[in-house]
C-alpha positions in Angstrom: -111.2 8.1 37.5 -108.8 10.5 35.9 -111.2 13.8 37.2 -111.0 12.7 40.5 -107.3 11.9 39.9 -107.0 15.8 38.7 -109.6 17.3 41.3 -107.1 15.6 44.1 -104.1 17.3 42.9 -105.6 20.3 43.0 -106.5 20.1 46.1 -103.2 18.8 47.2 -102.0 21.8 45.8 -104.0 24.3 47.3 -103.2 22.8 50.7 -99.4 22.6 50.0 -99.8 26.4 48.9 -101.6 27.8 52.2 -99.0 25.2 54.3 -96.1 27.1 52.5 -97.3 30.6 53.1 -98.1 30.5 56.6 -94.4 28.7 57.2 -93.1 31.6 55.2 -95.0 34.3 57.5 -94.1 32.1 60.8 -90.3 32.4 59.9 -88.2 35.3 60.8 -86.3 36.8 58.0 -83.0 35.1 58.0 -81.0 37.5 56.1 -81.2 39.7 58.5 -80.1 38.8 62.2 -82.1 40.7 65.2 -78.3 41.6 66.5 -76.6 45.1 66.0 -73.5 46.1 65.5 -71.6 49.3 66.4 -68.1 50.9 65.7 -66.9 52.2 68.4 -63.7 53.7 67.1 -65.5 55.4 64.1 -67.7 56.9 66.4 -64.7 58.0 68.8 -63.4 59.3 65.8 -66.0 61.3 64.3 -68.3 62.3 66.4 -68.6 66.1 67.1 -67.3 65.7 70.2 -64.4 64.7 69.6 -63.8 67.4 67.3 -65.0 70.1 70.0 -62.4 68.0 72.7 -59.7 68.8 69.8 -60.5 71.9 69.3 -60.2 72.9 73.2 -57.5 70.5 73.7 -55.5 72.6 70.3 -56.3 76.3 72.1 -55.4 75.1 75.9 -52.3 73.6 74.2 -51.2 77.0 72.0 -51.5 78.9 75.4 -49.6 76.5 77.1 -46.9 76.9 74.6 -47.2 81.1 74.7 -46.7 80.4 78.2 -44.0 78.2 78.2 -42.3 80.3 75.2 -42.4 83.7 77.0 -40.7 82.1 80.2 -38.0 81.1 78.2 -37.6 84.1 76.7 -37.4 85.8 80.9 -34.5 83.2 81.5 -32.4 83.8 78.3 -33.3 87.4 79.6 -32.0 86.9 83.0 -29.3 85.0 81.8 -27.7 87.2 79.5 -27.9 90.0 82.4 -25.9 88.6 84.9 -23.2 87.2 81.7 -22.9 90.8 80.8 -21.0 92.2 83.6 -23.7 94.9 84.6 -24.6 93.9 87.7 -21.4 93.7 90.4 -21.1 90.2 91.4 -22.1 89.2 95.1 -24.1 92.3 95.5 -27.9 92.2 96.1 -29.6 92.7 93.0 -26.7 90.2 91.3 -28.5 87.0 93.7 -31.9 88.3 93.4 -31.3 87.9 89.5 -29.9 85.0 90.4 -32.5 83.8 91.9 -35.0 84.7 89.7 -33.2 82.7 87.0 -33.4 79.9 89.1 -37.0 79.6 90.1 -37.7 80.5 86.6 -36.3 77.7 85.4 -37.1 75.4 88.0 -40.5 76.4 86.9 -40.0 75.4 83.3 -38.3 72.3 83.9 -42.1 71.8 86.0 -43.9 72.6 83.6 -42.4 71.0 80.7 -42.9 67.8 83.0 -46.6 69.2 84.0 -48.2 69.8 81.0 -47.9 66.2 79.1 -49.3 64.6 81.7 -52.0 66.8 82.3 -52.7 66.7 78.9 -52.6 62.4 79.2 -54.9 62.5 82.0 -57.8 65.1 80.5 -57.4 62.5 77.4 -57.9 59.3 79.4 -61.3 61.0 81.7 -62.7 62.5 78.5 -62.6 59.1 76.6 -64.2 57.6 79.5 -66.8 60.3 79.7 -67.8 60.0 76.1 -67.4 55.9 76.2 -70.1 56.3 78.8 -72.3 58.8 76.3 -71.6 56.0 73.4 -73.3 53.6 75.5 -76.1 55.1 76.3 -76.9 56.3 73.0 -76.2 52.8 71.7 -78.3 51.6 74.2 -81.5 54.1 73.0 -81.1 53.4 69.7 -81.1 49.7 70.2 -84.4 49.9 72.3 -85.9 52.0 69.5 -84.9 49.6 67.0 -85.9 46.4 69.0 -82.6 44.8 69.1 -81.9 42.9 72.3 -78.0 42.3 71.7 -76.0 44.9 70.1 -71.9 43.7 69.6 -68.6 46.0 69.1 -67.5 45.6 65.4 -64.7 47.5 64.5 -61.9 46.6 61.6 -58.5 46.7 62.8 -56.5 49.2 62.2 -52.5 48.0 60.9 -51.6 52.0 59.8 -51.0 52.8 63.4 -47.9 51.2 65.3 -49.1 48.7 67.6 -48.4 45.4 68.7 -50.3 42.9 66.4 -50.7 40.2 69.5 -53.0 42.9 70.8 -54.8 43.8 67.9 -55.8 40.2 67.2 -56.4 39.0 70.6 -58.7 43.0 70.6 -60.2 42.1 67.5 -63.2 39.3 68.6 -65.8 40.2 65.6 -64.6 38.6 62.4 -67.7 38.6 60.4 -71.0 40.3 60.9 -73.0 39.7 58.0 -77.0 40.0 58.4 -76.2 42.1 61.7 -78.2 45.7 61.8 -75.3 48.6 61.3 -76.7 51.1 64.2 -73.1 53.0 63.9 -74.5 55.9 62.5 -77.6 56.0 64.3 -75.5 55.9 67.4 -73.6 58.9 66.3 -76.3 60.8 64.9 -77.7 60.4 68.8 -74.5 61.7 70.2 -73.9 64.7 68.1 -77.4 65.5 68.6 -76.9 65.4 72.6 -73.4 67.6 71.9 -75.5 70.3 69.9 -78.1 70.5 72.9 -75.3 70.5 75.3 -73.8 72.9 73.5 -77.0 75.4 73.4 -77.5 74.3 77.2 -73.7 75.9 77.9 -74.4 79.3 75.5 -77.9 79.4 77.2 -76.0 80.0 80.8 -72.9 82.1 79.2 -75.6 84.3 78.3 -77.5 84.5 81.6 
């Protein structure tokens, strides 16, 4: 009686043992969750495209200001012409100095008004053009990855001066623990399409 007692927990056992591992094998992994996660900002921030759109944005804005600088110097120019006495005043060449000093400065009054929101607008398509890159690449890499829902998580930022409704009511991600990271992957992916795009540009300078 007492063998057959131990020969039937044994077998119990063994059938307890094989029901376990194949649950174990059947379940997902739990500490991880099939979902990624991506930051967009970090990505805005450093990717090399954005440094190449700071870098042009830096050059096109020191030209700007040679520009703008060597105008002013023509008016102060112009200016301190028709203050000094040289030219007679109401003669010819005194009102088309005068004139020149006007549209000159009519033109830098323009420009100073110009330029900023030039600059404003190139910032605003640019960030849509590389939002639209960012998706994309997140999009690959979650296809290579087999993720079928990838979320924004980024932390929010109280250094910069903004209105703290908006960065809570912006801020929908509060925990993300488990989630798959693809934030480097995704930039990786976009610096890699900026280098080709890069090659592709000195490829045609060239030609």
């Amino acid at each position: 009686m007492k063998t057959r007692m131990i020969v039937l927990v044994c077998l119990i056992s063994v059938m307890v043992f094989f029901v376990s591992q194949r649950y174990s094998v059947a379940q997902p992994n739990q500490s991880t969750l099939n979902i990624g996660v991506v930051s967009i900002d970090k990505v805005l921030r450093d990717c090399k495209a954005t440094a190449n759109f700071r870098e042009r944005m830096n050059a096109e804005n020191t030209k700007r200001k040679a520009e703008m600088e060597k105008l002013s110097l023509e008016i102060q120019a112009l200016d301190a012409g028709l203050r000094s006495g040289a030219l007679v005043v109401g003669s010819d060449d005194y009102f088309k100095q005068h004139l020149d000093l006007a549209k000159k400065e009519a033109n830098l009054q323009a420009l100073n008004e110009y330029y900023p929101q030039q600059q404003n607008a190139e910032q605003q398509i640019w960030t849509q053009q590389l939002y639209q890159k960012i998706l994309k690449a997140t999009k690959g890499v979650a296809e290579e990855k087999g993720l079928p829902l990838v979320i924004e998580r980024s932390e929010p930022d109280f250094t910069v001066q903004r209105d703290l409704g908006l960065i809570i009511s912006t801020h929908k991600v509060i925990y993300s623990g488990g989630c798959v990271d693809i934030t480097s992957d995704v930039l990786a992916k976009l610096d890699a399409e900026e280098a080709k795009s890069e090659a592709d540009e000195e490829v045609q300078t060239e030609n």
